[in-house]
N, C-alpha and C positions, 0 to 999 in steps of 0.2 A: 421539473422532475424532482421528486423528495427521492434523496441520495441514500435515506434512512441511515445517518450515523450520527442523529441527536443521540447526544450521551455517549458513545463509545469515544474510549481512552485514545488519541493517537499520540508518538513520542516521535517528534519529527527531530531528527540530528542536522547539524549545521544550520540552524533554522534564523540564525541572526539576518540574512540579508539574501539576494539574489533566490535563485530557484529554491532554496528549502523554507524561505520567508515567503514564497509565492503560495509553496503547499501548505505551511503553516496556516495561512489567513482562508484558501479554501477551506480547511479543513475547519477550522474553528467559524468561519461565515456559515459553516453546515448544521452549527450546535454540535459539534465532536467539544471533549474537554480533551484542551493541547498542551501537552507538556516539550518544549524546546530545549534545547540545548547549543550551546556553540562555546569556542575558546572566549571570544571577546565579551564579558559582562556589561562594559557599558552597553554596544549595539545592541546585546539582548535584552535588556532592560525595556530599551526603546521600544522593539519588535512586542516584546508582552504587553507594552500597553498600548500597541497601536492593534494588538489582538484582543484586547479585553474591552476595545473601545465601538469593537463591530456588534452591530445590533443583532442580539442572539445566540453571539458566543457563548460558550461553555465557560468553567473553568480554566483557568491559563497560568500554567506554572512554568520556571524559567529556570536554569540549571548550568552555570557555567562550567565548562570544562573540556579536556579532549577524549573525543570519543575511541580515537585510535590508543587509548591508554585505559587498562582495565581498570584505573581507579575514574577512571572518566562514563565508561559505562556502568559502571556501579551506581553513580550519583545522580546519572539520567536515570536507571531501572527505580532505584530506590523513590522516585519520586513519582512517578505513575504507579497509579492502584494496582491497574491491569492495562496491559498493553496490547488492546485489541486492533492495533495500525500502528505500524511502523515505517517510518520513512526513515531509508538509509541513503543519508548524504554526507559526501566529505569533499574537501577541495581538492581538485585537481594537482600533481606533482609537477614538476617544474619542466619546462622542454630545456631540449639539448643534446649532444649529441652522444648515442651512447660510448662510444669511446673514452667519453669524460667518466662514466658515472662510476662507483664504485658496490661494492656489493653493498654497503651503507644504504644508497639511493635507494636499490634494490628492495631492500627491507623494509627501508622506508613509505615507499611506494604500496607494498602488500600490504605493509598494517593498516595502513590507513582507505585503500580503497579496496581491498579483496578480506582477508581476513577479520577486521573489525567488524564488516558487515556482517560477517559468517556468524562471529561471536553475539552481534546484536540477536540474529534469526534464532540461534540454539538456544537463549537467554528464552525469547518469546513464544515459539511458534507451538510445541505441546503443550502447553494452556491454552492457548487460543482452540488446541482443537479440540480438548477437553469443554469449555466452553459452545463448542461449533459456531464458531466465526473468528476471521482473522484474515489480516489484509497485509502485504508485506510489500512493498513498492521500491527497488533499489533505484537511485537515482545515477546512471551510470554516466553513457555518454556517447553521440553519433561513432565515435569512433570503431566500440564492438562492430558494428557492420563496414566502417569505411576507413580505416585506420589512417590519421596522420603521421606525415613527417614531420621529426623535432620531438613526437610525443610518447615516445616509446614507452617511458614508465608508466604512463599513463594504458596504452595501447594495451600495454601486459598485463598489468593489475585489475583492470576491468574484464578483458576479455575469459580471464580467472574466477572471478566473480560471477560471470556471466553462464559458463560453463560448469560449475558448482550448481547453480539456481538450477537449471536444464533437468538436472536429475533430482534436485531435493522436490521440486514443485511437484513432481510427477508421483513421490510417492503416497500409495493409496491414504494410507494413516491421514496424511495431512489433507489430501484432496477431495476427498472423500466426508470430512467433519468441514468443509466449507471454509476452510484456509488457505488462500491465492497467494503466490508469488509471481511478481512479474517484475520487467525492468522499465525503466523509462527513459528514453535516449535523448537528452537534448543535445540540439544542433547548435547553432551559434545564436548565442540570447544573448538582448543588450544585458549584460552582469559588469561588475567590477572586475571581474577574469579577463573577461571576453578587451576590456579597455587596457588593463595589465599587458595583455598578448600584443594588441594593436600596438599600444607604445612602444615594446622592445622591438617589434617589425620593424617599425616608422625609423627609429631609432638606428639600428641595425641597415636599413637598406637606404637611407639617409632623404626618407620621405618626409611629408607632413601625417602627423596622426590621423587627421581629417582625408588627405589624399587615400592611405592605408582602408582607414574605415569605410569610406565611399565606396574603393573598389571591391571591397569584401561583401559590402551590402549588395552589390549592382551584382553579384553571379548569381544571388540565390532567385529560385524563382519568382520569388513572393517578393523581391525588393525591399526584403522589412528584413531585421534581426527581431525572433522570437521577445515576448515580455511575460515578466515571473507570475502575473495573474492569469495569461492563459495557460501557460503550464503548469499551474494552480490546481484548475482546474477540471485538466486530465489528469493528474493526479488525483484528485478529490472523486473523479466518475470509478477511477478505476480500485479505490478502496469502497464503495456503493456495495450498498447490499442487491446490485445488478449484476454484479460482473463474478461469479461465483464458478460462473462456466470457463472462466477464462483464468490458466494460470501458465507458470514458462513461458510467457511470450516477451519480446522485445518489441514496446512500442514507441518510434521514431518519431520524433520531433522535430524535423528541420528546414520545414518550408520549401521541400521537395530539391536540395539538396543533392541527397544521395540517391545517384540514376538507375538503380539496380529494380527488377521485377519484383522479388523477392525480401 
């Protein structure tokens, strides 16, 4: 299936490694020209040219900085022509227990996973519909439908995020000139997170990392943890010049996971 987004602009955030590096290389395996961003400059260095090295990429331009910081969004925007695809990702905030956290945390947690993204969307999205087309893909996380314990800033900050989308996606202006916003949920992907989490468990509960890991893999239905090229992907179908009809939704990634109908 042609995804039709040779040549359109995408600005994927946190795109050095794990799931925003998975969408990055879909997107750019599609002929998108892909401009990245992430804090660490070596990694992204890396990632540009293991993007500039897939047969039929686009343009591939690299941007170090933090996104959760308005001079960090600035030097991402400044560097895409036009921002016809947006991938809003940022790393997850730290578990614990909220009795620990301080309104610090608190703030911390918004900017970087509810508000930054808000900021990215307001930056992008009336040009795109000016234009008529525009694709906007928040990379949230299982949790908006199944909330963990331990992850409450997380839990918050997304579900914020989630609840904002709900109504901006709906309004005509943007849905109407062919500008989709949706979320995409992943569940538990092999990432660098996801081994982070394991270890302080392991650690914490005075397992082996491997004992941790195994039982964690063994409840999901699929027996697998998720990997960043299929969530790629779905990513990449759901910026397509197919998915036009589809906006405000929460699309779940978790290998059946989370038990609910709905």
């Amino acid at each position: 299936m042609d995804l039709g987004l040779k040549g359109k602009w995408a600005l994927v955030c946190a795109a050095s490694k794990g799931l925003g590096k998975g969408c990055a290389m879909a997107l750019a395996g599609e002929g998108a020209n892909v401009v990245i961003t992430a804090r660490g400059a070596e990694a992204l260095e890396a990632t540009r040219a293991q993007l500039r090295a897939l047969p039929g990429a686009g343009e591939v331009r690299a941007v170090a900085g933090d996104i959760a910081t308005a001079e960090g969004r600035a030097a991402a925007l400044a560097a895409c022509p036009q921002v016809d695809i947006l991938i809003n990702n940022a790393g997850g905030p730290p578990a614990g227990d909220f009795r620990e956290w301080t309104r610090e945390h608190w703030i911390q947690a918004l900017e970087m996973n509810m508000l930054a993204p808000i900021e990215m969307i307001k930056a992008t999205v009336d040009a795109m519909a000016e234009r008529g087309f525009g694709r906007v893909v928040n990379i949230t996380s299982a949790a908006v439908k199944m909330p963990y314990d331990g992850l409450g800033l997380s839990n918050g900050a997304r579900t914020g995020l989630t609840g904002f989308v709900a109504g901006l996606a709906r309004q005509p202006k943007l849905a109407s000139r062919n500008v989709t916003i949706n979320n995409l949920l992943p569940g538990p992907f092999d990432t660098e997170r996801l081994r982070s989490n394991t270890s302080a468990t392991a650690k914490k509960s005075g397992q082996t990392f491997e004992a941790v890991w195994e039982a964690r893999r063994g409840v999901n239905p699929t027996r697998r943890f998720g990997d960043s090229a299929e969530f790629g992907a779905m990513c990449a179908f759901i910026c397509s010049v197919h998915t036009g009809y589809m906006t405000g939704q929460n699309v779940l990634m978790d290998g059946g996971v989370y038990p609910g109908t709905l």
